[in-house]
PyMOL CGO cylinders between C-alpha atoms (Angstrom):
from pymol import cmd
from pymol.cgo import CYLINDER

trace = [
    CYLINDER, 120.69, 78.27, 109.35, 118.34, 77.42, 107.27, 0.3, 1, 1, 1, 1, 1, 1,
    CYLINDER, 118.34, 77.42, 107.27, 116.48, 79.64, 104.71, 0.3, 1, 1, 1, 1, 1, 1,
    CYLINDER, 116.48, 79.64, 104.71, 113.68, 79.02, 101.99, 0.3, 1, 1, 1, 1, 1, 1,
    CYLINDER, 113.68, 79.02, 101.99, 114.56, 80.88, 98.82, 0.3, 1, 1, 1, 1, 1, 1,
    CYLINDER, 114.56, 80.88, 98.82, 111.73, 82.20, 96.39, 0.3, 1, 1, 1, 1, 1, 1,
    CYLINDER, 111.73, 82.20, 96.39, 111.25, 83.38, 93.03, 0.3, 1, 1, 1, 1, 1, 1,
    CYLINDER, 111.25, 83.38, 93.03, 109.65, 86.87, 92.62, 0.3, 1, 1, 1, 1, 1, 1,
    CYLINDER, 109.65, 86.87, 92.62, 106.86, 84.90, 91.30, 0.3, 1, 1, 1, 1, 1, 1,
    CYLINDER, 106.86, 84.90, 91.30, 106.53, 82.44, 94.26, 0.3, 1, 1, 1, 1, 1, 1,
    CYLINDER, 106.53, 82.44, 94.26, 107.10, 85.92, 96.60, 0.3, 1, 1, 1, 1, 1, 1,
    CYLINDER, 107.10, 85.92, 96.60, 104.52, 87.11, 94.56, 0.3, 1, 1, 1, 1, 1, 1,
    CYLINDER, 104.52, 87.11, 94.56, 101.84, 84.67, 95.72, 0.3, 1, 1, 1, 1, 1, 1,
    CYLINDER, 101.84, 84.67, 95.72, 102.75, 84.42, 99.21, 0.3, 1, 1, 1, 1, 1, 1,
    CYLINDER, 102.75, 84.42, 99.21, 102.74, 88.42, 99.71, 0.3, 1, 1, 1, 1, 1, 1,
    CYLINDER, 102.74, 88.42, 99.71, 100.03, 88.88, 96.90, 0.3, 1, 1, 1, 1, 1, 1,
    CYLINDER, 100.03, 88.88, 96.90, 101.58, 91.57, 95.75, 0.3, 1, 1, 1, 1, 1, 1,
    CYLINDER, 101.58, 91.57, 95.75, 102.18, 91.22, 92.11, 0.3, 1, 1, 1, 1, 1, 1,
    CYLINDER, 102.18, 91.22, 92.11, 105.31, 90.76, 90.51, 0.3, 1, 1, 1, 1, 1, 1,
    CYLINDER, 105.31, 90.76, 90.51, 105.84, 94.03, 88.72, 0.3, 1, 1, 1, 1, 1, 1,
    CYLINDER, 105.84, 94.03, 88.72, 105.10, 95.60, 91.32, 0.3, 1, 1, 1, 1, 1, 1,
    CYLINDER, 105.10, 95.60, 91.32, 108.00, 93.68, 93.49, 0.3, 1, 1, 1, 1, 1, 1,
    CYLINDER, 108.00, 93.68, 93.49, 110.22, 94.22, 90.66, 0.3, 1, 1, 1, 1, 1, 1,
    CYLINDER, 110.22, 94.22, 90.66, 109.49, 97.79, 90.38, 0.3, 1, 1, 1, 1, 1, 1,
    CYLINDER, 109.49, 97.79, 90.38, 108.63, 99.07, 93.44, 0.3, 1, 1, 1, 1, 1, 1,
    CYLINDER, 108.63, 99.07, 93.44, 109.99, 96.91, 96.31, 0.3, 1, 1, 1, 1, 1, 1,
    CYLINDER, 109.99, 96.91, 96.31, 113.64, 95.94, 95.09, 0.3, 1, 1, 1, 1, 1, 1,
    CYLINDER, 113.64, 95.94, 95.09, 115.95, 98.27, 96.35, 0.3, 1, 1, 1, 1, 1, 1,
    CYLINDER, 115.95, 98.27, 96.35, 113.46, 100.66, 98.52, 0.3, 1, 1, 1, 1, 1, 1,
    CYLINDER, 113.46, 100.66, 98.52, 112.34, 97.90, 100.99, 0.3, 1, 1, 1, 1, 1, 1,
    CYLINDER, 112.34, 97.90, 100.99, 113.89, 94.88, 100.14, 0.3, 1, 1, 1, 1, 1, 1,
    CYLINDER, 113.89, 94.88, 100.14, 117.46, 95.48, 99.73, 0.3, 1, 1, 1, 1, 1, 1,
    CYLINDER, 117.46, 95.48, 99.73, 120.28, 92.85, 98.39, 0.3, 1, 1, 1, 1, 1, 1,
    CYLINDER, 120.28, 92.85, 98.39, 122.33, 90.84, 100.55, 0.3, 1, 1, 1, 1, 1, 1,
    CYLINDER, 122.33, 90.84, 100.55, 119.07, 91.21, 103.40, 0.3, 1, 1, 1, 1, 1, 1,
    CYLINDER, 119.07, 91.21, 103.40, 116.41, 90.42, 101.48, 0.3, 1, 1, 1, 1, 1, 1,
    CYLINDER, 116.41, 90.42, 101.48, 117.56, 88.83, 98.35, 0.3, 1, 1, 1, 1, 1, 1,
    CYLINDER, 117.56, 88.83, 98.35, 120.57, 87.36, 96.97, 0.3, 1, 1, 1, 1, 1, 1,
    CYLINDER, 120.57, 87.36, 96.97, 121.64, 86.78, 92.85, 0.3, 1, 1, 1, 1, 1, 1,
    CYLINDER, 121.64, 86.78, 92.85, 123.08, 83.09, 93.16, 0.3, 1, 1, 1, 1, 1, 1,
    CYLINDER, 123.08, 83.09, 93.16, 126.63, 83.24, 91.17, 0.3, 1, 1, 1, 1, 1, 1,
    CYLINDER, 126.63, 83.24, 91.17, 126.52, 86.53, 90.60, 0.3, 1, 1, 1, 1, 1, 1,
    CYLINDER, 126.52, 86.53, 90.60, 123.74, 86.08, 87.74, 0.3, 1, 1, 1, 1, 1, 1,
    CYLINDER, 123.74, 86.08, 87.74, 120.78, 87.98, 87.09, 0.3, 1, 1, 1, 1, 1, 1,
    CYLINDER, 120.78, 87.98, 87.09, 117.98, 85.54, 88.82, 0.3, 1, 1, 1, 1, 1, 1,
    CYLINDER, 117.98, 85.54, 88.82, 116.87, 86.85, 91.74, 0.3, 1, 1, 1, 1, 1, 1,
    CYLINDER, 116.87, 86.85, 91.74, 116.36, 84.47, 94.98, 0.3, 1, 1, 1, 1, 1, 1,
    CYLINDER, 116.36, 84.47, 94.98, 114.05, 86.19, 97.97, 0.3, 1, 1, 1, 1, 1, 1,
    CYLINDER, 114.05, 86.19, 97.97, 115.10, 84.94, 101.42, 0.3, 1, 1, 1, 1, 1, 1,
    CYLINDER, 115.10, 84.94, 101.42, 111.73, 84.54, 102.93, 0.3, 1, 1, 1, 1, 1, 1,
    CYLINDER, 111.73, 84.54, 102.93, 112.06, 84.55, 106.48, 0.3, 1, 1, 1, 1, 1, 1,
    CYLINDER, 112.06, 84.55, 106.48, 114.48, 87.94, 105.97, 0.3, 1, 1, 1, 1, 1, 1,
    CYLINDER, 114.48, 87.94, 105.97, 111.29, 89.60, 104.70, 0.3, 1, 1, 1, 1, 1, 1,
    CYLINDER, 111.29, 89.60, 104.70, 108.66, 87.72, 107.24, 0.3, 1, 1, 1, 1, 1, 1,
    CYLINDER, 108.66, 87.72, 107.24, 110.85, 89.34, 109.92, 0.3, 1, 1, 1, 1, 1, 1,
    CYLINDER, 110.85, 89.34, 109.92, 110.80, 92.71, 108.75, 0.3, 1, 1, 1, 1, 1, 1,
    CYLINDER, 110.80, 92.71, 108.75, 107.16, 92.67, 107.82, 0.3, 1, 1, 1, 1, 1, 1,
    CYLINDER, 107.16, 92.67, 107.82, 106.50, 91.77, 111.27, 0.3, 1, 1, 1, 1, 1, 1,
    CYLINDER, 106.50, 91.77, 111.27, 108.60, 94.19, 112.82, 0.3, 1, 1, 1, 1, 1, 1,
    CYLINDER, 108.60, 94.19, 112.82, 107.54, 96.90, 110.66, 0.3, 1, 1, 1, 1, 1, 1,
    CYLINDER, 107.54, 96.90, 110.66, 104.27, 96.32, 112.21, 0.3, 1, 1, 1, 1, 1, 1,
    CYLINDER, 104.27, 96.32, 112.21, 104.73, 96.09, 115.16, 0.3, 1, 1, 1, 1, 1, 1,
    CYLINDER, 104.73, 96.09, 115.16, 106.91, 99.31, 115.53, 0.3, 1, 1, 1, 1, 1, 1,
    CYLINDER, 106.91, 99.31, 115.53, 103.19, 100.74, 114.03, 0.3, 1, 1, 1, 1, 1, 1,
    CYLINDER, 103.19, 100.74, 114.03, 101.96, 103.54, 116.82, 0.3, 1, 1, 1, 1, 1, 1,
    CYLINDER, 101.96, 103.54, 116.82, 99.29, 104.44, 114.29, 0.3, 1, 1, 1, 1, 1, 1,
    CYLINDER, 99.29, 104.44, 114.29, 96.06, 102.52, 115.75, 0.3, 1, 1, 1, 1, 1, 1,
    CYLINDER, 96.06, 102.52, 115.75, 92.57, 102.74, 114.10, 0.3, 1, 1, 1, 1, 1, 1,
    CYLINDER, 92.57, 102.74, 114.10, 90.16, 103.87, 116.82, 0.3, 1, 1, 1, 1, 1, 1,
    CYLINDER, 90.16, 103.87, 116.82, 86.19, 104.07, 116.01, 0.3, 1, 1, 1, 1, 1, 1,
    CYLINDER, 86.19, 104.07, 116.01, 84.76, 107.79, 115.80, 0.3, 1, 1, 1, 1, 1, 1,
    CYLINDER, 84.76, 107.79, 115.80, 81.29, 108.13, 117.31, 0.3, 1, 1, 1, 1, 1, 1,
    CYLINDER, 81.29, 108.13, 117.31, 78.79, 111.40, 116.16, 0.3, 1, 1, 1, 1, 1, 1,
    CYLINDER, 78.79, 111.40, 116.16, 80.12, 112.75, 119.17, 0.3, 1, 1, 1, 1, 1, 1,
    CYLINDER, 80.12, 112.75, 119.17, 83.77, 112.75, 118.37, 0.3, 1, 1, 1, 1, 1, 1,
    CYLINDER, 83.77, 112.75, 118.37, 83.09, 114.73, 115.69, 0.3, 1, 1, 1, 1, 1, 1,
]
cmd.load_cgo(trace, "trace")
């Protein structure tokens, strides 16, 4: 199988999320090591395994059953 690897930085741009906040925020709450993300050689570099995370994204949204529906005056 084949996978494309990505920096944080290159995950960065392709989610445009920003770094940090991938660093901070996402590692370990919602992308999780070994799934989402390896360390090659055991070494503190971080490599994102990008169709791992398209998947999820995708399936995250389309388990959604919130759906935006217009209100009208009379809804209200």
């Amino acid at each position: 199988m084949n996978n494309t690897y990505l920096t944080t930085e290159q995950l960065a741009e392709k989610i445009h999320y920003n770094t940090r906040t991938i660093r901070n925020e996402l590692i370990d709450s919602c992308l999780f090591e070994g799934t989402h993300y390896i360390r090659p050689f055991g070494r503190r570099k971080i490599l994102f395994i990008w169709e791992k995370i398209e998947k999820d994204m995708l399936s995250l949204m389309e388990d959604s059953i919130a759906m935006p529906f217009a209100h009208t005056m009379e809804d209200v």
